[in-house]
C-alpha positions in Angstrom: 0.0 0.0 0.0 1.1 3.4 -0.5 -0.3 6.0 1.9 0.9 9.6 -0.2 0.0 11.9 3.4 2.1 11.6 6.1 3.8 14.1 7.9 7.2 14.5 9.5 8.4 17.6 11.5 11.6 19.8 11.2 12.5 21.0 14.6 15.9 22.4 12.6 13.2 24.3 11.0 11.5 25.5 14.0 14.7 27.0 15.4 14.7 29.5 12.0 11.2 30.7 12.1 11.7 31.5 16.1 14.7 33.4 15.4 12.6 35.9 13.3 10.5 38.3 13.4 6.7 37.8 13.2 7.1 34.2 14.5 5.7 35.6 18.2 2.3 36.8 16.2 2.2 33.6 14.2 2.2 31.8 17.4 -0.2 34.0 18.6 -2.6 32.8 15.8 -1.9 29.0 16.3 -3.0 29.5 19.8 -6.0 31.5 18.6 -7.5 28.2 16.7 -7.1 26.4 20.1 -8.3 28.7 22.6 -10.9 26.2 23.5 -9.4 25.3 26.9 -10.2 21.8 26.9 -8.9 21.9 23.4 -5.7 23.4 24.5 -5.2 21.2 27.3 -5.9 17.8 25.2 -3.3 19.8 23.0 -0.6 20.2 25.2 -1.2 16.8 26.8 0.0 15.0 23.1 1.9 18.0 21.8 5.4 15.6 23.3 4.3 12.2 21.8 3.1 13.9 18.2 6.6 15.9 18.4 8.5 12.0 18.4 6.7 10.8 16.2 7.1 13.0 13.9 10.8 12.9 14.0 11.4 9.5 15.0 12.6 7.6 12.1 12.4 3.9 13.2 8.8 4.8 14.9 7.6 5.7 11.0 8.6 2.6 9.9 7.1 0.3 12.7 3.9 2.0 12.0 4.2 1.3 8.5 5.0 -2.0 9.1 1.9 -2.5 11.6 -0.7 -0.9 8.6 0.6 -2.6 5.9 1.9 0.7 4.2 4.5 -0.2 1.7 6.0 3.3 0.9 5.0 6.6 2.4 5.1 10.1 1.1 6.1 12.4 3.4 5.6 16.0 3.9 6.1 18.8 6.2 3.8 18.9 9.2 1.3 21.5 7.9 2.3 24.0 11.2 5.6 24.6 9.6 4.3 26.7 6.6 5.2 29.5 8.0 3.8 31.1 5.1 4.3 34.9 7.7 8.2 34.3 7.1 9.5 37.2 4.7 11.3 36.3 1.3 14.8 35.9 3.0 14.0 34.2 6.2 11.2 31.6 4.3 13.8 31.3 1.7 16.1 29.1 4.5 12.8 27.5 6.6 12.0 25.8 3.3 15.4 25.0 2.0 16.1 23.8 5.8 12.7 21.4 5.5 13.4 20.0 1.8 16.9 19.2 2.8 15.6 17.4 5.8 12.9 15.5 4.2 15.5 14.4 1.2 17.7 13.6 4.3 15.0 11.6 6.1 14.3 9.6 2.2 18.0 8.9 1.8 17.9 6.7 4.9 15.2 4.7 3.9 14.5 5.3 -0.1 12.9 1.3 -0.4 10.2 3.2 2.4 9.9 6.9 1.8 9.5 9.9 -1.3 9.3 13.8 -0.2 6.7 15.6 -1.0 8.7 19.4 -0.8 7.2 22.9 0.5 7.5 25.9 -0.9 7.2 29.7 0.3 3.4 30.1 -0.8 3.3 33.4 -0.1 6.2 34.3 -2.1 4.9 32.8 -5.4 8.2 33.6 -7.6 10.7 31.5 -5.4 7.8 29.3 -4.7 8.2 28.2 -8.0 12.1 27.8 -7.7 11.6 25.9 -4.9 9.7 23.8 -6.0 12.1 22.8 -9.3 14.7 22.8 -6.8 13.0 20.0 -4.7 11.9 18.1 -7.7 15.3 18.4 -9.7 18.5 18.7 -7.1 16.5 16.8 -4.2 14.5 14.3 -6.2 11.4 15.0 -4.5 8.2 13.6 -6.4 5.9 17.3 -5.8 5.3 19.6 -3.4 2.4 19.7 -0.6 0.8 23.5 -0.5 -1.8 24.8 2.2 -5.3 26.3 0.6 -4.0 30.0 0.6 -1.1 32.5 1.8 -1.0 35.4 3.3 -5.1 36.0 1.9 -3.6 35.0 -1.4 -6.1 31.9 -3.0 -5.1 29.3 -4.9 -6.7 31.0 -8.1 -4.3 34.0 -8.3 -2.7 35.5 -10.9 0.7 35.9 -9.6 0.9 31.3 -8.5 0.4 30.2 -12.4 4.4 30.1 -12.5 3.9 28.0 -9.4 1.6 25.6 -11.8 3.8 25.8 -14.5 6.8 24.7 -12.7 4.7 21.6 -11.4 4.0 21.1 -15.0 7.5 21.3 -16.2 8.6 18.8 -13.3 6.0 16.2 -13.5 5.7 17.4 -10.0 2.2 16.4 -8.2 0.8 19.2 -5.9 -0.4 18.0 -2.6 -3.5 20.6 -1.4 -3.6 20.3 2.7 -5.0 23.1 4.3 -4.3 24.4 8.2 -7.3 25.7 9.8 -9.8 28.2 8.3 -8.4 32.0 9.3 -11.4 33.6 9.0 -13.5 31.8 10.8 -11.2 30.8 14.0 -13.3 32.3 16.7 -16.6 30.4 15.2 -15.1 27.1 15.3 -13.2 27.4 18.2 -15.7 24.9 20.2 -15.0 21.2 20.5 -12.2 21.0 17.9 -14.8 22.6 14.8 -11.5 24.7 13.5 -9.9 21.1 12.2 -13.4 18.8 12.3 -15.1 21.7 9.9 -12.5 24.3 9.6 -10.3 21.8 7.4 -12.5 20.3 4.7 -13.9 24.0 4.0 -10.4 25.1 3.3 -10.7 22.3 0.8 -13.3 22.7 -0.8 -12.7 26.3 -1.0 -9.3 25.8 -2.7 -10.5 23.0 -5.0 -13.6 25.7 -5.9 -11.6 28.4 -6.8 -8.8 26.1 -8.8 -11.9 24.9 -11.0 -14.2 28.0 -11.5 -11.4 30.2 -12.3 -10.0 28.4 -15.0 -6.6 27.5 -13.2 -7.3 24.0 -14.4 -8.5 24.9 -18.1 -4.7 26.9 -18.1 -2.5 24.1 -16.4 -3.6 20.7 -18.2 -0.8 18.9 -17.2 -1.2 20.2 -13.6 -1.4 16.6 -10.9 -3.5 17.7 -7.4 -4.4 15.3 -5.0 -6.4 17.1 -2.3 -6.1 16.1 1.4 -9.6 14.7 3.5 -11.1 13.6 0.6 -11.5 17.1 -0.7 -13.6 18.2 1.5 -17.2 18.8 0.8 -17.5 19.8 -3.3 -17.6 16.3 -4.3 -20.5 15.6 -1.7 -22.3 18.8 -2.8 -21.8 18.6 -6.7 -24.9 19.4 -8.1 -24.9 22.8 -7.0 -22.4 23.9 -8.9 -23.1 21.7 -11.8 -26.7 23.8 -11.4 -25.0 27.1 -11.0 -22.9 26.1 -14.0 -25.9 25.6 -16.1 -28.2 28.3 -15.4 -25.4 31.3 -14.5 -23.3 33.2 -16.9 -21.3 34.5 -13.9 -20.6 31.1 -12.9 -19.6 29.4 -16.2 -15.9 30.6 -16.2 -14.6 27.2 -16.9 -14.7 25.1 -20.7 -16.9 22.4 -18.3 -19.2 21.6 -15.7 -17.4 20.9 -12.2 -17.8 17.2 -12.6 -15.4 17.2 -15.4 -12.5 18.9 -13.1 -13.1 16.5 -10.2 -12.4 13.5 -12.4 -8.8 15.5 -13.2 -8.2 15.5 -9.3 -6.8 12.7 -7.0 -8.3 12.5 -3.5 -6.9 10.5 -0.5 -8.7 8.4 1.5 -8.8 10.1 4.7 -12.5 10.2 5.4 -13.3 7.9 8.6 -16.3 6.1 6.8 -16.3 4.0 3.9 -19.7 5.3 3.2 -18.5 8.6 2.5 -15.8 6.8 0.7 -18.0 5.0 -1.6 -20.1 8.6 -2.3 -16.8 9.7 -3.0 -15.8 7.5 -5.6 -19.2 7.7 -7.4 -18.5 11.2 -8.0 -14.6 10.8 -9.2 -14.2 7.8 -10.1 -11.9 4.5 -8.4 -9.6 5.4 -9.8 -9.0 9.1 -8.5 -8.5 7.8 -4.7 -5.5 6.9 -3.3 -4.5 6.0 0.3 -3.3 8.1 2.8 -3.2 8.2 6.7 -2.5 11.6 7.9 0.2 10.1 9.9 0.7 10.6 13.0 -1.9 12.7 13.8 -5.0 12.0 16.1 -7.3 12.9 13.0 -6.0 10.7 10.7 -6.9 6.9 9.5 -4.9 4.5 11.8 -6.0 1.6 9.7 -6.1 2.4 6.0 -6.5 -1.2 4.8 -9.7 -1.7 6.7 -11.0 1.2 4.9 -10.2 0.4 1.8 -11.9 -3.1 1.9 -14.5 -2.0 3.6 -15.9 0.7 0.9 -18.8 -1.4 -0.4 -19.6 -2.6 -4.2 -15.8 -2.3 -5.1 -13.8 -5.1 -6.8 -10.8 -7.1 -6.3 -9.1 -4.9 -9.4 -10.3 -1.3 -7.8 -9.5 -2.2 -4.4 -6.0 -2.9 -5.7 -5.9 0.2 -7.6 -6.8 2.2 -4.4 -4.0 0.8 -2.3 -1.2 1.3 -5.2 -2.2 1.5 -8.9 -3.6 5.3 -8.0 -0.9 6.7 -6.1 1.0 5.3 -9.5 -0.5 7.5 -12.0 -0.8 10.5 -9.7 2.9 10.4 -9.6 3.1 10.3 -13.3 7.2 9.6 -14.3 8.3 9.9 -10.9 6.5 6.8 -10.0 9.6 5.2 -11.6 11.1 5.3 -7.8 8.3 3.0 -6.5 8.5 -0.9 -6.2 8.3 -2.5 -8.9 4.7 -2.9 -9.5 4.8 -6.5 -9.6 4.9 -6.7 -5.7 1.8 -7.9 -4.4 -0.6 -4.7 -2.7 -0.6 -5.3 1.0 
């Protein structure tokens, strides 16, 4: 099986951001989106555990032992961003984390690819960062949050971002952090990641679709965190919209045709919601993942996967490897052969 979202943290990383200026606001904010205090207790009571995991090596691969994932793409935890960071100091935050994660790959390459970042909000070195990670690192794509600095993923200024993906075969991993604007209102009971993320989602995946950024960037491989959030589960309104509103048919097609261009992990908690999933996309535009080793992730992705109902042997297979295969276009040259039996 190949689980393509799994995190791994930087503390190298850490040590630059605190060093600058800005990084006592940004903490500021993080605690913002956890001033629940039963939230911020539960948080501080794992915050030690989550920080070894994250950077414990052997632990990744006992875990992927114990799950049955074959090879795991790892990226950044999504709380190093630190898309604040001015050009200079984000400039050495992300070259700190890519060199890491390459690091982190060398010692196991049969187990692990990187999935670089890049400096968001900063979309002309984004792009150089990210053929810098794909190129000199031999990272496979980049993971991106759902905007920067305000900035949404449908800007003018990010289609050299998309073109450099393009150019490097590079996939474009979309996992949001939180939902800014809405921080106070979902500060109850968690509601910041159990709502807050799949609304970043589905507002990223929105804007990437009824703006045209798809229409421009053809070659352009996302594969959207949580399942994508809620567009796929609310389709028809925007197929509507797209039928009866000038102002909403900015695109050559309906939505449907977009979300069959898009991969989406399987990170959903219910093979129901699985299943509706896959009869909007398509089998074979879901691929496995785990959100490793967070609380809110899928401990046991296999399960899942064979229990999404009205599936066969061939699809199921597809789901565990043969998806994460073509999402990774040429770059999928660095996974096992694909001979080896799916776990």
């Amino acid at each position: 099986m190949i689980d393509v979202h799994a995190h791994m943290g930087v503390p190298a990383a850490e040590a630059l951001a605190a060093a600058a200026p800005g990084y006592a606001a940004h903490q500021a904010a993080v605690r913002a989106r956890y001033q629940n205090p039963a939230t911020a207790a539960h948080t501080r009571s794992i915050a030690a555990e989550q920080d070894r995991l994250l950077t414990d090596l052997g632990a990744r691969i006992a875990r992927m032992d114990e799950t049955g994932v074959a090879v795991q793409l790892v990226s950044i935890n999504p709380g190093q961003y630190h898309y604040w960071a001015d050009p200079e100091t984000a400039d050495a935050i992300v070259r700190e984390i890519n060199e890491s994660l390459a690091a982190t790959v060398a010692a196991s390459p049969d187990r692990l690819l990187a999935l670089g970042t890049v400096a968001l909000q900063h979309p002309g070195p984004a792009a150089a960062q990210l053929r810098h990670a794909v190129r000199e690192l031999g990272m496979v794509g980049v993971q991106i949050s759902t905007n920067a600095g305000g900035r949404d993923l449908s800007a003018p200024e990010l289609a050299e971002l998309w073109t450099a993906a393009e150019e490097c075969d590079a996939m474009v991993f979309l996992h949001p952090l939180g939902c800014p604007e809405l921080t106070g209102r979902l500060a109850p009971a968690y509601l910041n990641n159990i709502v807050g993320q799949p609304l970043e989602t589905t507002i990223a995946l929105a804007h990437l679709i009824f703006t045209g950024v798809l229409d421009r960037h053809p070659g352009l491989r996302v594969c959207a965190a949580h399942g994508g959030g809620y567009l796929p589960h609310y389709l028809g309104r925007g197929e509507h919209a797209y039928a009866v509103r000038p102002d909403s048919r900015t695109m050559a097609h309906p939505p449907s045709h977009y979300l069959r261009r898009i991969w989406f992990d399987s990170v959903v908690h219910s093979p129901a919601v699985a299943r509706d999933l896959i009869d909007v996309v398509g089998s074979d535009r879901l691929v496995t993942g785990t959100d490793y080793p967070f609380d809110m992730g899928e401990d046991r992705p296999a399960e899942l996967v064979e229990a999404i109902p009205a599936l066969s042997d061939a699809e199921r297979a597809a789901i565990r490897t043969g998806n994460a295969r073509a999402l990774l276009g040429g770059h999928a040259r660095r996974l096992p052969a694909p001979s080896t039996p799916p776990v």
